[in-house]
Biotite code that builds the C-alpha atoms (Angstrom):
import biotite.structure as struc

atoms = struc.array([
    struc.Atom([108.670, 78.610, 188.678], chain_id="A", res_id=1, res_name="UNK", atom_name="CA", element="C"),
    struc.Atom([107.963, 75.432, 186.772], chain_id="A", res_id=2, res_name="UNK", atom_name="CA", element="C"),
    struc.Atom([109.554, 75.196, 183.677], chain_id="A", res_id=3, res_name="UNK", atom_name="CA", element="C"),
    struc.Atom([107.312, 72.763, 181.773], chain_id="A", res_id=4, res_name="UNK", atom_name="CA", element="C"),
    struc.Atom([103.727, 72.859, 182.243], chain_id="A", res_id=5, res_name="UNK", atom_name="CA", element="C"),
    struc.Atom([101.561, 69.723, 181.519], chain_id="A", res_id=6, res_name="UNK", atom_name="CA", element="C"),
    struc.Atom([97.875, 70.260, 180.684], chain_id="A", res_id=7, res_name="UNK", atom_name="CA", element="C"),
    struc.Atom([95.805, 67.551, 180.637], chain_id="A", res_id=8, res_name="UNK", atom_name="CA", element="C"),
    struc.Atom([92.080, 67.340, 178.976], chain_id="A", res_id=9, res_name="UNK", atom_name="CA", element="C"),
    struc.Atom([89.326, 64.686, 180.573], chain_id="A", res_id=10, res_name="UNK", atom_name="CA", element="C"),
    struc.Atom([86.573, 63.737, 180.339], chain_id="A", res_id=11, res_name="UNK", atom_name="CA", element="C"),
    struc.Atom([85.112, 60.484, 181.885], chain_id="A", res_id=12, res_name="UNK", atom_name="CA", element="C"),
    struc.Atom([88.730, 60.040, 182.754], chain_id="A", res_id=13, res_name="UNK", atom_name="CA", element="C"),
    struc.Atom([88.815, 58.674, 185.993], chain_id="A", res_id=14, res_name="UNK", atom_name="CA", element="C"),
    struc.Atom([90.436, 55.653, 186.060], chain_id="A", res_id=15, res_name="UNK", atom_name="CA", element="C"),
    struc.Atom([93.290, 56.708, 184.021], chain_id="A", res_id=16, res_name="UNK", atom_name="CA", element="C"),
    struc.Atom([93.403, 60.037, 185.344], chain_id="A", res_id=17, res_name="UNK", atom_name="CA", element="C"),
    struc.Atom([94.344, 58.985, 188.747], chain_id="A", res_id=18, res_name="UNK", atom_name="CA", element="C"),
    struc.Atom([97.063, 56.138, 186.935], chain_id="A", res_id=19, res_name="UNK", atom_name="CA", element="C"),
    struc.Atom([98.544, 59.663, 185.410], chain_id="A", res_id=20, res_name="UNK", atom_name="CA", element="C"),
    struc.Atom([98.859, 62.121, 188.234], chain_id="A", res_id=21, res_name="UNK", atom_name="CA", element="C"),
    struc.Atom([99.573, 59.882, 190.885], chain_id="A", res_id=22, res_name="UNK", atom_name="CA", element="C"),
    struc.Atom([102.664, 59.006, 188.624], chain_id="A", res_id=23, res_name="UNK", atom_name="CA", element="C"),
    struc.Atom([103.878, 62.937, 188.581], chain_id="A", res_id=24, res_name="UNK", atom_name="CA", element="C"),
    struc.Atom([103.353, 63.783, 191.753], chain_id="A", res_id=25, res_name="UNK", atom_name="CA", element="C"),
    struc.Atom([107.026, 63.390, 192.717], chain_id="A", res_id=26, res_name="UNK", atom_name="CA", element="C"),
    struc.Atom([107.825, 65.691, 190.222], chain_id="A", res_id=27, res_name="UNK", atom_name="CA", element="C"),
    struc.Atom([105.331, 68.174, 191.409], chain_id="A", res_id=28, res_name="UNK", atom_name="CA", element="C"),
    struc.Atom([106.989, 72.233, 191.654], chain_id="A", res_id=29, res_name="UNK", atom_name="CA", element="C"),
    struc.Atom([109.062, 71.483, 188.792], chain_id="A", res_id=30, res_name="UNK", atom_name="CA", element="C"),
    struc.Atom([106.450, 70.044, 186.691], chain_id="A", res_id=31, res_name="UNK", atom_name="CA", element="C"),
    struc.Atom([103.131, 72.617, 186.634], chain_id="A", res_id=32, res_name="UNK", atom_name="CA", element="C"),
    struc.Atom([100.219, 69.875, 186.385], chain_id="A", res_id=33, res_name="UNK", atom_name="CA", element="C"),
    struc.Atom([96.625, 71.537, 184.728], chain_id="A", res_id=34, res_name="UNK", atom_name="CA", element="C"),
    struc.Atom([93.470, 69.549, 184.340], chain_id="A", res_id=35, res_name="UNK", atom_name="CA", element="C"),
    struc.Atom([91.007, 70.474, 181.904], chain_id="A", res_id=36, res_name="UNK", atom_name="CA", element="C"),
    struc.Atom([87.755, 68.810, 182.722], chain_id="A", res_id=37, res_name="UNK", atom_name="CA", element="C"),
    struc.Atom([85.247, 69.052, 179.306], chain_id="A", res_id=38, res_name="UNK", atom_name="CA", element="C"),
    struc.Atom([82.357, 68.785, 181.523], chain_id="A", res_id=39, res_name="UNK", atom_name="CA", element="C"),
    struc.Atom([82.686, 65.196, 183.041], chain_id="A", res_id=40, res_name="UNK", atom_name="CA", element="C"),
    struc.Atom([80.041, 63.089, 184.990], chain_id="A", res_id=41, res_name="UNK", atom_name="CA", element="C"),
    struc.Atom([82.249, 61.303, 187.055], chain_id="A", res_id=42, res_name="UNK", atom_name="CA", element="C"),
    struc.Atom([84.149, 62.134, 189.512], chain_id="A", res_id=43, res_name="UNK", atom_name="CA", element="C"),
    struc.Atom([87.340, 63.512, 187.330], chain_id="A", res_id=44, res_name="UNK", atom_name="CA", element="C"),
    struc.Atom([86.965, 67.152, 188.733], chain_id="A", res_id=45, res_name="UNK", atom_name="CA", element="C"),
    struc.Atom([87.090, 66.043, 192.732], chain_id="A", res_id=46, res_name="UNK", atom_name="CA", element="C"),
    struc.Atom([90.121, 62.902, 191.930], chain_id="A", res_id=47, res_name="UNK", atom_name="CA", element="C"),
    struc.Atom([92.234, 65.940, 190.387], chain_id="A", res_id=48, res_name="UNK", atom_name="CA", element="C"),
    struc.Atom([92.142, 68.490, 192.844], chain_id="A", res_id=49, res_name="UNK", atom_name="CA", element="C"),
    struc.Atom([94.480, 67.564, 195.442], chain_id="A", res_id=50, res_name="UNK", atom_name="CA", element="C"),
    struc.Atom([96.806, 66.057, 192.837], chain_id="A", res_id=51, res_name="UNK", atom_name="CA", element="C"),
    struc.Atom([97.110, 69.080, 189.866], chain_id="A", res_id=52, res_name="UNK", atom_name="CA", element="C"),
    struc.Atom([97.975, 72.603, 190.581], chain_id="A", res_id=53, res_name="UNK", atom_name="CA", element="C"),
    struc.Atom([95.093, 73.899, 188.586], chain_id="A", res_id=54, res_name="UNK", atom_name="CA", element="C"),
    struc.Atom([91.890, 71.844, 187.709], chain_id="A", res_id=55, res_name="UNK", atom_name="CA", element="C"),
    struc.Atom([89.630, 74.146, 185.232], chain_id="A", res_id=56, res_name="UNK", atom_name="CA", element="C"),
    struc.Atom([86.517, 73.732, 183.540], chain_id="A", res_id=57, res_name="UNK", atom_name="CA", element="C"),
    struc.Atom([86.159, 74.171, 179.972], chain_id="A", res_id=58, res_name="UNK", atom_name="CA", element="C"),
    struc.Atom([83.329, 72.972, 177.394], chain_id="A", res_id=59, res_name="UNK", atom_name="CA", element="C"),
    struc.Atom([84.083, 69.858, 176.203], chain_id="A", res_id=60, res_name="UNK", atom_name="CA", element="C"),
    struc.Atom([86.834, 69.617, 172.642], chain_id="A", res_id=61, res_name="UNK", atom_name="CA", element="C"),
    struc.Atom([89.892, 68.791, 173.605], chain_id="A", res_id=62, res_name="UNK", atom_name="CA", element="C"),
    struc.Atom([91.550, 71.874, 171.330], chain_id="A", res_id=63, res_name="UNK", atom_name="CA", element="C"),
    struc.Atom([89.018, 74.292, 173.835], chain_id="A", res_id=64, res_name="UNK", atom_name="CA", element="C"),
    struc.Atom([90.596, 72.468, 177.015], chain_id="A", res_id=65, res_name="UNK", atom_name="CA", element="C"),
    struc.Atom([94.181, 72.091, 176.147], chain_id="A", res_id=66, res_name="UNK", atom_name="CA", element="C"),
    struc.Atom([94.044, 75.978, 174.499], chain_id="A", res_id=67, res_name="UNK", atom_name="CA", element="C"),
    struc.Atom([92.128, 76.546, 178.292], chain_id="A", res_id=68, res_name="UNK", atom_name="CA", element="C"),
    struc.Atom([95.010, 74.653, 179.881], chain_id="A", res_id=69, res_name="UNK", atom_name="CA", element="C"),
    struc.Atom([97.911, 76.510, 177.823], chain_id="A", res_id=70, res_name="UNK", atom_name="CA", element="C"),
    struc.Atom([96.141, 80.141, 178.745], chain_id="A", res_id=71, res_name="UNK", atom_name="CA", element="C"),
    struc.Atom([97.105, 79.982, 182.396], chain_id="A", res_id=72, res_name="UNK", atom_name="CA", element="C"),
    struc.Atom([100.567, 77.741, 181.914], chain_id="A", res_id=73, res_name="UNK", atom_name="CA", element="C"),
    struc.Atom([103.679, 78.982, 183.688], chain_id="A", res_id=74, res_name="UNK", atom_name="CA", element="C"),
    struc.Atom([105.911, 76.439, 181.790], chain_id="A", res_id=75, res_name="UNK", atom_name="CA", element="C"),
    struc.Atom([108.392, 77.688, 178.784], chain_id="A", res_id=76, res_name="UNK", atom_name="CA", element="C"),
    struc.Atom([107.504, 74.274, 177.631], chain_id="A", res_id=77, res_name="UNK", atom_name="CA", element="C"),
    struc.Atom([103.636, 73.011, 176.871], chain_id="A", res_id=78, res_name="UNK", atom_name="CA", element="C"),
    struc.Atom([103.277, 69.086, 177.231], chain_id="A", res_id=79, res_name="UNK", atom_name="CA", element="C"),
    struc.Atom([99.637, 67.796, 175.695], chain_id="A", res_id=80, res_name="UNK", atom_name="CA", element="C"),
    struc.Atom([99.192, 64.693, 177.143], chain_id="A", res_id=81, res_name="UNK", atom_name="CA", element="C"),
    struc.Atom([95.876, 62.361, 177.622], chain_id="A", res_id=82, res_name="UNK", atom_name="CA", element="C"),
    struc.Atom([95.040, 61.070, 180.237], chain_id="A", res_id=83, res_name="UNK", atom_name="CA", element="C"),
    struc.Atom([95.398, 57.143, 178.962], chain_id="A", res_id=84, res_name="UNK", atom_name="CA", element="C"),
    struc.Atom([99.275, 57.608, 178.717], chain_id="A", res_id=85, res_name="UNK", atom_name="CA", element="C"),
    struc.Atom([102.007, 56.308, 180.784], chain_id="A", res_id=86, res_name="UNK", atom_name="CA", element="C"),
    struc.Atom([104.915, 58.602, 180.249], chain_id="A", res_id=87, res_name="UNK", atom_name="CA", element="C"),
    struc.Atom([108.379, 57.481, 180.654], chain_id="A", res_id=88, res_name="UNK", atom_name="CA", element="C"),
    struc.Atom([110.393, 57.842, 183.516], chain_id="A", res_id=89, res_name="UNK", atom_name="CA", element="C"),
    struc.Atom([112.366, 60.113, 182.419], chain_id="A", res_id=90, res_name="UNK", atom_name="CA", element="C"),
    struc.Atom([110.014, 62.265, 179.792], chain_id="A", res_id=91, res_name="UNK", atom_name="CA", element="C"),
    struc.Atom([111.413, 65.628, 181.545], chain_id="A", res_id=92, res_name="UNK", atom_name="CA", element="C"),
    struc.Atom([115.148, 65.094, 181.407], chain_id="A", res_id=93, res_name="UNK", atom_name="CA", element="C"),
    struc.Atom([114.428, 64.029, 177.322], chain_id="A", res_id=94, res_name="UNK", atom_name="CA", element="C"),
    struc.Atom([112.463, 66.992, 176.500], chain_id="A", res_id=95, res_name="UNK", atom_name="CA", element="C"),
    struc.Atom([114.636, 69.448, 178.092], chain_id="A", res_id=96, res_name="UNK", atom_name="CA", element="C"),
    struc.Atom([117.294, 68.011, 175.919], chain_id="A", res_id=97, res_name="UNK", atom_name="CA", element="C"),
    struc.Atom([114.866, 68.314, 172.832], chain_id="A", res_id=98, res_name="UNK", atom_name="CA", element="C"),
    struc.Atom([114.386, 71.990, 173.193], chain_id="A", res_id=99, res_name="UNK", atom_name="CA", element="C"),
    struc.Atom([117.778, 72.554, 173.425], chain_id="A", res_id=100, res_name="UNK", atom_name="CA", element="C"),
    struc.Atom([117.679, 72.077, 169.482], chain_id="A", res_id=101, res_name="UNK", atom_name="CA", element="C"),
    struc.Atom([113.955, 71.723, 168.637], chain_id="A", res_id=102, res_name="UNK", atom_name="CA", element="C"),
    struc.Atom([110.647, 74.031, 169.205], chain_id="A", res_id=103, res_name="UNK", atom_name="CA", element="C"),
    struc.Atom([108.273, 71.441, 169.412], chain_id="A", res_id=104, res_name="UNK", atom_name="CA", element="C"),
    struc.Atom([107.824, 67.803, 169.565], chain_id="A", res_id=105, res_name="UNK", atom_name="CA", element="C"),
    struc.Atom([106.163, 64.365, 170.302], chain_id="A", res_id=106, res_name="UNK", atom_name="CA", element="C"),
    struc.Atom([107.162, 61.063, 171.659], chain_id="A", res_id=107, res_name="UNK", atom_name="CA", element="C"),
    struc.Atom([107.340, 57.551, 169.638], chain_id="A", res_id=108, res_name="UNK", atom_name="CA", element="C"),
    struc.Atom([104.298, 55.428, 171.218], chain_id="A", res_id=109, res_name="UNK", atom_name="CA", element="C"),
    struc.Atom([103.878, 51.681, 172.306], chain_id="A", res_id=110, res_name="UNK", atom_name="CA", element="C"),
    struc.Atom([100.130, 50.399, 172.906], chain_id="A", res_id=111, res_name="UNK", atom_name="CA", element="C"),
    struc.Atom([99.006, 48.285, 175.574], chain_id="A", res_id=112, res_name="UNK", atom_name="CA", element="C"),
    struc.Atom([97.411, 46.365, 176.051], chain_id="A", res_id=113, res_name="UNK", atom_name="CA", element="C"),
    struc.Atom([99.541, 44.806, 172.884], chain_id="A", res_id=114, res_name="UNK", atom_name="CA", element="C"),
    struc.Atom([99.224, 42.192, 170.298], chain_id="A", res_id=115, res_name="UNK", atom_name="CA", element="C"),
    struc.Atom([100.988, 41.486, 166.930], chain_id="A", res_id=116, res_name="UNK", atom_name="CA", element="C"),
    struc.Atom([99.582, 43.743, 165.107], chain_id="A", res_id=117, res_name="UNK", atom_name="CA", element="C"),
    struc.Atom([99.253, 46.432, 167.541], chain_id="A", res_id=118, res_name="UNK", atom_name="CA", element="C"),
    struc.Atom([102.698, 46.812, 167.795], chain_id="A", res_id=119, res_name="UNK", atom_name="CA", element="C"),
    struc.Atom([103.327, 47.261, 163.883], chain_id="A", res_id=120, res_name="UNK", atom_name="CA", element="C"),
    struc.Atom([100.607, 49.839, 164.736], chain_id="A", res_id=121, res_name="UNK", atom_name="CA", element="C"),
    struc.Atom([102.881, 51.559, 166.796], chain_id="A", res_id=122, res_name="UNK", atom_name="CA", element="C"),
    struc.Atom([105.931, 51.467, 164.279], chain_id="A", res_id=123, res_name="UNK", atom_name="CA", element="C"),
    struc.Atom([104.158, 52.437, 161.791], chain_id="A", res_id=124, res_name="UNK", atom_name="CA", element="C"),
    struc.Atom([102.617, 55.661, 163.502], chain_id="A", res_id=125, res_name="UNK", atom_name="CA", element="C"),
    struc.Atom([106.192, 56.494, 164.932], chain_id="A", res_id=126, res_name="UNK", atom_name="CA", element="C"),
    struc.Atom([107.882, 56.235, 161.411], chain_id="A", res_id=127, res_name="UNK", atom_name="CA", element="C"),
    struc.Atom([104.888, 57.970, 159.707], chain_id="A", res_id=128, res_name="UNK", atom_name="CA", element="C"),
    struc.Atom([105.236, 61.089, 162.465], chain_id="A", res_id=129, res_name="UNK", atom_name="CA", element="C"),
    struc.Atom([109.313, 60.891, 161.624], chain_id="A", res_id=130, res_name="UNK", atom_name="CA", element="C"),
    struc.Atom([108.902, 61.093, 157.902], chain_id="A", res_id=131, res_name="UNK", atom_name="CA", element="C"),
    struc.Atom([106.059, 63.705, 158.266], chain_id="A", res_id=132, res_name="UNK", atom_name="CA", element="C"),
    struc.Atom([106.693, 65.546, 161.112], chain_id="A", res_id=133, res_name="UNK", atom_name="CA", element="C"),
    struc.Atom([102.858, 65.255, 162.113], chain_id="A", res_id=134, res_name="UNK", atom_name="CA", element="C"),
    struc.Atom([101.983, 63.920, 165.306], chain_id="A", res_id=135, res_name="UNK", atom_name="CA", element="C"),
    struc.Atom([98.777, 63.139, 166.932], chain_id="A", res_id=136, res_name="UNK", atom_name="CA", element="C"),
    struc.Atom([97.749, 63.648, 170.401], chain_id="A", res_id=137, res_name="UNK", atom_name="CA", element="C"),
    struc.Atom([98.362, 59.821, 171.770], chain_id="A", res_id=138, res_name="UNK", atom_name="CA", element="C"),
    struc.Atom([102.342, 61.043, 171.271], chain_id="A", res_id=139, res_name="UNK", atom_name="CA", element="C"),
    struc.Atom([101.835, 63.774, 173.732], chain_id="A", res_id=140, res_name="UNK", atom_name="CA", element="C"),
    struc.Atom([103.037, 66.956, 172.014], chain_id="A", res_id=141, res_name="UNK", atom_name="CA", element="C"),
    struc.Atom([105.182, 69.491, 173.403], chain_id="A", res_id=142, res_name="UNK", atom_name="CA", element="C"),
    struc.Atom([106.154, 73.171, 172.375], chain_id="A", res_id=143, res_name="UNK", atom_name="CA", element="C"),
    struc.Atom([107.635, 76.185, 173.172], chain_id="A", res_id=144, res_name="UNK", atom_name="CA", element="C"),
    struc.Atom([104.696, 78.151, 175.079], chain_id="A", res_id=145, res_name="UNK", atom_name="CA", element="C"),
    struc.Atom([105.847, 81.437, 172.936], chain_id="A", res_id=146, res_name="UNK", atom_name="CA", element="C"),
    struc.Atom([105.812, 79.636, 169.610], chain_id="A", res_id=147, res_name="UNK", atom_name="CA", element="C"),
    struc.Atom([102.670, 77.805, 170.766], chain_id="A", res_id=148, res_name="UNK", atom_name="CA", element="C"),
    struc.Atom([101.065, 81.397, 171.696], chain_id="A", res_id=149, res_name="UNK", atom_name="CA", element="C"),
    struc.Atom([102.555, 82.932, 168.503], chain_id="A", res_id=150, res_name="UNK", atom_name="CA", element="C"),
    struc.Atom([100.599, 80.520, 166.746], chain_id="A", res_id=151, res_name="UNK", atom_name="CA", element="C"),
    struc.Atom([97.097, 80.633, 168.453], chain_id="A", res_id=152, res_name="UNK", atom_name="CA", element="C"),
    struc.Atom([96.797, 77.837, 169.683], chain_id="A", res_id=153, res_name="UNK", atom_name="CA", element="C"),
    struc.Atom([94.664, 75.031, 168.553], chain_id="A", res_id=154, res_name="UNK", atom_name="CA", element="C"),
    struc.Atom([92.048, 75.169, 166.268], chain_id="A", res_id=155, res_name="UNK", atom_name="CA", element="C"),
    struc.Atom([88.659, 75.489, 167.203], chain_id="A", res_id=156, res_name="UNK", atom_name="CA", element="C"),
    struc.Atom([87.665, 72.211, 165.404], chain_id="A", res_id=157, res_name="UNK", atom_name="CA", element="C"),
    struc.Atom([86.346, 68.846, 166.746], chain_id="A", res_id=158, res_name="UNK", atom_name="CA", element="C"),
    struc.Atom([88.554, 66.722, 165.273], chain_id="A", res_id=159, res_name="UNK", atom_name="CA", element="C"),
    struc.Atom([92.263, 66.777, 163.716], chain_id="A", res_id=160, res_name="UNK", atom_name="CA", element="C"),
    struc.Atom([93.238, 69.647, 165.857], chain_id="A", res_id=161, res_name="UNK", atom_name="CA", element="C"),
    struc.Atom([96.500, 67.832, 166.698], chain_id="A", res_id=162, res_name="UNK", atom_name="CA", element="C"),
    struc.Atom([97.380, 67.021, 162.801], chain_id="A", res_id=163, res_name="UNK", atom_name="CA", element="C"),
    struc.Atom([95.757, 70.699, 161.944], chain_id="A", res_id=164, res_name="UNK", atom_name="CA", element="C"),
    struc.Atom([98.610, 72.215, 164.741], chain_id="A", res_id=165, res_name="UNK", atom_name="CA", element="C"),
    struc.Atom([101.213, 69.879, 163.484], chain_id="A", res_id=166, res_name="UNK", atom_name="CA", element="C"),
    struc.Atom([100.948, 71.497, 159.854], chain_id="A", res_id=167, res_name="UNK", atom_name="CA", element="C"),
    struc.Atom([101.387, 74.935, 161.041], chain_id="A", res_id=168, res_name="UNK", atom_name="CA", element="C"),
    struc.Atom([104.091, 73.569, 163.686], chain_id="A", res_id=169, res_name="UNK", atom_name="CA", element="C"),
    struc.Atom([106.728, 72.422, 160.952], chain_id="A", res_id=170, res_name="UNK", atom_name="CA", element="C"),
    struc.Atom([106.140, 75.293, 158.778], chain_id="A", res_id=171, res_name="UNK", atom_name="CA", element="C"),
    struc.Atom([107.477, 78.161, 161.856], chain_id="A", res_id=172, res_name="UNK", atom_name="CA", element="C"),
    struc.Atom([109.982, 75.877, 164.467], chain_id="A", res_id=173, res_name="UNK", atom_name="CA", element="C"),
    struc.Atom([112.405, 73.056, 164.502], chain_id="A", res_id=174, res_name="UNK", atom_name="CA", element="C"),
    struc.Atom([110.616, 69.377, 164.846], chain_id="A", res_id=175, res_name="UNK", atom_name="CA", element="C"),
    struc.Atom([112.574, 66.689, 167.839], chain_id="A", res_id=176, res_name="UNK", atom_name="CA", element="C"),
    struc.Atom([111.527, 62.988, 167.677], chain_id="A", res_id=177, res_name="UNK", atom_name="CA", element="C"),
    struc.Atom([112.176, 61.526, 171.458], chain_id="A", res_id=178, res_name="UNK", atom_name="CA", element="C"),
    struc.Atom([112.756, 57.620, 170.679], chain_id="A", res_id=179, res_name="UNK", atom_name="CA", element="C"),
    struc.Atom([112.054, 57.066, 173.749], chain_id="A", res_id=180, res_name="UNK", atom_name="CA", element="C"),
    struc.Atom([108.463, 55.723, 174.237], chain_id="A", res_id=181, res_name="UNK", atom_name="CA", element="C"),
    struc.Atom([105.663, 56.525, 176.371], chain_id="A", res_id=182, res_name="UNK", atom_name="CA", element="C"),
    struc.Atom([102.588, 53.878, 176.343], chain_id="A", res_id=183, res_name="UNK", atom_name="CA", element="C"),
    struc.Atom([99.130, 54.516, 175.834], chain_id="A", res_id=184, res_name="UNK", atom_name="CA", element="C"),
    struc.Atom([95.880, 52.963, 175.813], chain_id="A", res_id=185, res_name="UNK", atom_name="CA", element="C"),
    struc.Atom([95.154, 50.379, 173.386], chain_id="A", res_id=186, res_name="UNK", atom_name="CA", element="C"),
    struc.Atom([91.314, 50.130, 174.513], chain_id="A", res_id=187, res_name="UNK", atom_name="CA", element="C"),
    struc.Atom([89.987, 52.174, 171.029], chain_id="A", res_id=188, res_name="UNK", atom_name="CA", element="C"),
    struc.Atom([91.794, 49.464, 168.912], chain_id="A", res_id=189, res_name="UNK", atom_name="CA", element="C"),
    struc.Atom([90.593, 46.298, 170.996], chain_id="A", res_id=190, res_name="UNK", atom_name="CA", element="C"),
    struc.Atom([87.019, 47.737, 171.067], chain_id="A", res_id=191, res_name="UNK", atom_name="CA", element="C"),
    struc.Atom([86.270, 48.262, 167.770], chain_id="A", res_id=192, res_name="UNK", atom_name="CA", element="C"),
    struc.Atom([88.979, 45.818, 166.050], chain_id="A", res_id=193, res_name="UNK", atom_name="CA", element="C"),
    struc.Atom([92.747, 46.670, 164.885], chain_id="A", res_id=194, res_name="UNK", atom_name="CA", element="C"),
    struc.Atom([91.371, 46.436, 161.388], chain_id="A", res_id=195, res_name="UNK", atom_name="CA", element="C"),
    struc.Atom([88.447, 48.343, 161.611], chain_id="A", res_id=196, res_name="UNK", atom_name="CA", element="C"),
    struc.Atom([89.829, 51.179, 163.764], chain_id="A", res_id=197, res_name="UNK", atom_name="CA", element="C"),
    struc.Atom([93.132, 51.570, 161.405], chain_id="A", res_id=198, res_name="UNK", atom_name="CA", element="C"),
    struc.Atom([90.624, 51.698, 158.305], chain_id="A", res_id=199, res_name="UNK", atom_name="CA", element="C"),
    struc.Atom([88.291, 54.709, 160.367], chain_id="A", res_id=200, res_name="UNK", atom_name="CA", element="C"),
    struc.Atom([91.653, 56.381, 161.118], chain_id="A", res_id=201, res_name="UNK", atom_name="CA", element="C"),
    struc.Atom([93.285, 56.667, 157.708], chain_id="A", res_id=202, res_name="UNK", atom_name="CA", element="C"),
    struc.Atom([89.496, 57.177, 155.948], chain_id="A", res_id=203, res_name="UNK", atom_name="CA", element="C"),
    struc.Atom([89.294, 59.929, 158.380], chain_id="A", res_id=204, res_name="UNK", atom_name="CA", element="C"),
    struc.Atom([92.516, 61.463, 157.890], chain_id="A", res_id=205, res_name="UNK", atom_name="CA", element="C"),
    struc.Atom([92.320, 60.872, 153.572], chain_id="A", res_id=206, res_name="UNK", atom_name="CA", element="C"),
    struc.Atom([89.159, 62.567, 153.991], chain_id="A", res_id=207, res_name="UNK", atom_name="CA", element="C"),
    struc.Atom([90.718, 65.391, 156.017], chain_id="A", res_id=208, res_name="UNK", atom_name="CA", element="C"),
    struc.Atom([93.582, 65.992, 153.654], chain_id="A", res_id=209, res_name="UNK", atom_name="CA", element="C"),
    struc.Atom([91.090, 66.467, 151.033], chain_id="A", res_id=210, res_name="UNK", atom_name="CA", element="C"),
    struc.Atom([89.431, 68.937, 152.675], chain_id="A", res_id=211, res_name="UNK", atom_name="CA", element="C"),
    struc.Atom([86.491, 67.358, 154.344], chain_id="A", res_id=212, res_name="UNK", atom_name="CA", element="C"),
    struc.Atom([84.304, 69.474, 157.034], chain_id="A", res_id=213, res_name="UNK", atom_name="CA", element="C"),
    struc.Atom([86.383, 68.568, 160.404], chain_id="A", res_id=214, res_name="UNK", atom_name="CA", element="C"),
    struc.Atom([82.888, 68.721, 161.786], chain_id="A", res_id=215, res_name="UNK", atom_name="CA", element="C"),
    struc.Atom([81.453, 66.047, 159.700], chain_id="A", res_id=216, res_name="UNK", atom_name="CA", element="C"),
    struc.Atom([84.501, 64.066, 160.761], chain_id="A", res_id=217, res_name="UNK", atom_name="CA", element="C"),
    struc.Atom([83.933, 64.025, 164.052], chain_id="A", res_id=218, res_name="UNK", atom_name="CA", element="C"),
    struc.Atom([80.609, 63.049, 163.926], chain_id="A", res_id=219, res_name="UNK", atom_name="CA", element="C"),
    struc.Atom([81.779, 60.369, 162.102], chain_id="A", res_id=220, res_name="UNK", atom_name="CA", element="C"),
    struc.Atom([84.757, 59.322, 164.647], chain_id="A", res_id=221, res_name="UNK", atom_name="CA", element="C"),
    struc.Atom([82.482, 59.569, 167.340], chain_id="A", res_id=222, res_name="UNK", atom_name="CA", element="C"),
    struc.Atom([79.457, 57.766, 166.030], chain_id="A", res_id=223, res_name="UNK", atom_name="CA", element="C"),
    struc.Atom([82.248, 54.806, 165.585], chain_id="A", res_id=224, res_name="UNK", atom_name="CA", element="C"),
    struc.Atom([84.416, 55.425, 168.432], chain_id="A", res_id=225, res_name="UNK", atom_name="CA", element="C"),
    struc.Atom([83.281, 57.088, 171.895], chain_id="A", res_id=226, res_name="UNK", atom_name="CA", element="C"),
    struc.Atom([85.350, 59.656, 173.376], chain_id="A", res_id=227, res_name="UNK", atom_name="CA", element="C"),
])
């Protein structure tokens, strides 16, 4: 029986995809590896089958795939990662330490491809997340499957489901910070411009804190930014 269970949602993720679970697959029967496909039109679905012990459909959100994905876990331990991250050789070994003390979690976060400023990027989203105890999905959350399922899940929303989680996360379990970093795609950033996209990101989330539909946010994000 696996004892942590990674569920991973795609869509139009097949590039990366196949970077991620080719990466695991020595690690496969201890690691459970789910795919939660949010109705792709590539060839996601067919790259993941031989290489995840459960590829599901789901409509596409990533809080309806990953809450999909956690539904059917084995794991004692939940790991939300996307499919642009590179975890670190070791992530396992570190988060079975971190639950030893700590409920739930994230990793610090490098960005590559990297520049300058992207890496303050980076340092500032991993001491934001420390002083907060709010992580986003790029940090690849973990949790305690029972806490998680005590919880509900994610929110049904389209956007901020990871920040929305986080908030109710700190309020019922103990919070671990793994220094260690895993790397994720930088592509969102170079697209659109480090400037621009930080200015989206922290409109979006000021706008969020003050209560903004999550719905209007999201059309917002995506208009700017495509999934």
């Amino acid at each position: 029986m696996p004892w942590l269970s990674l569920i991973i949602p795609v869509r139009n993720d097949a590039t990366a995809l196949a970077s991620l679970l080719h990466s695991l697959q020595t690690q496969r029967g201890a690691l459970e590896l789910i795919v939660v496909d949010g109705q792709s039109t590539d060839n996601s679905v067919a790259l993941a089958q031989p290489l995840a012990d459960q590829v599901l459909s789901s409509p596409p959100g990533r809080a309806q795939q990953m809450n999909a994905g956690a539904a059917v876990a084995k794991g004692e331990v939940l790991l939300f990662v996307h499919a642009d991250t590179q975890l670190p050789e070791h992530f396992a070994a570190l988060i079975q330490a971190a639950v030893q003390h700590a409920d739930w979690g994230r990793f610090d976060v490098r960005l590559a491809p990297s520049s300058f400023l992207l890496r303050w990027v980076a340092r500032l989203m991993n001491w934001r997340s420390r002083l907060t105890r709010i992580a986003t999905g790029d940090q690849a959350i973990f949790v305690r499957r029972d806490l998680f399922q005590q919880l509900g899940g994610y929110a049904p929303i389209p956007l901020m489901e990871d920040i929305e989680l986080c908030q109710r996360l700190k309020r019922s379990g103990r919070f671990a910070a793994i220094g260690t970093p895993l790397i994720t795609s930088s592509r969102r950033w170079l697209k659109h411009g480090t400037l621009r996209t930080i200015g989206l990101m922290w409109s979006l989330r000021l706008r969020y804190w003050l209560g903004a539909d999550p719905a209007a946010l999201a059309a917002r994000y995506y208009g700017s930014s495509k999934p």
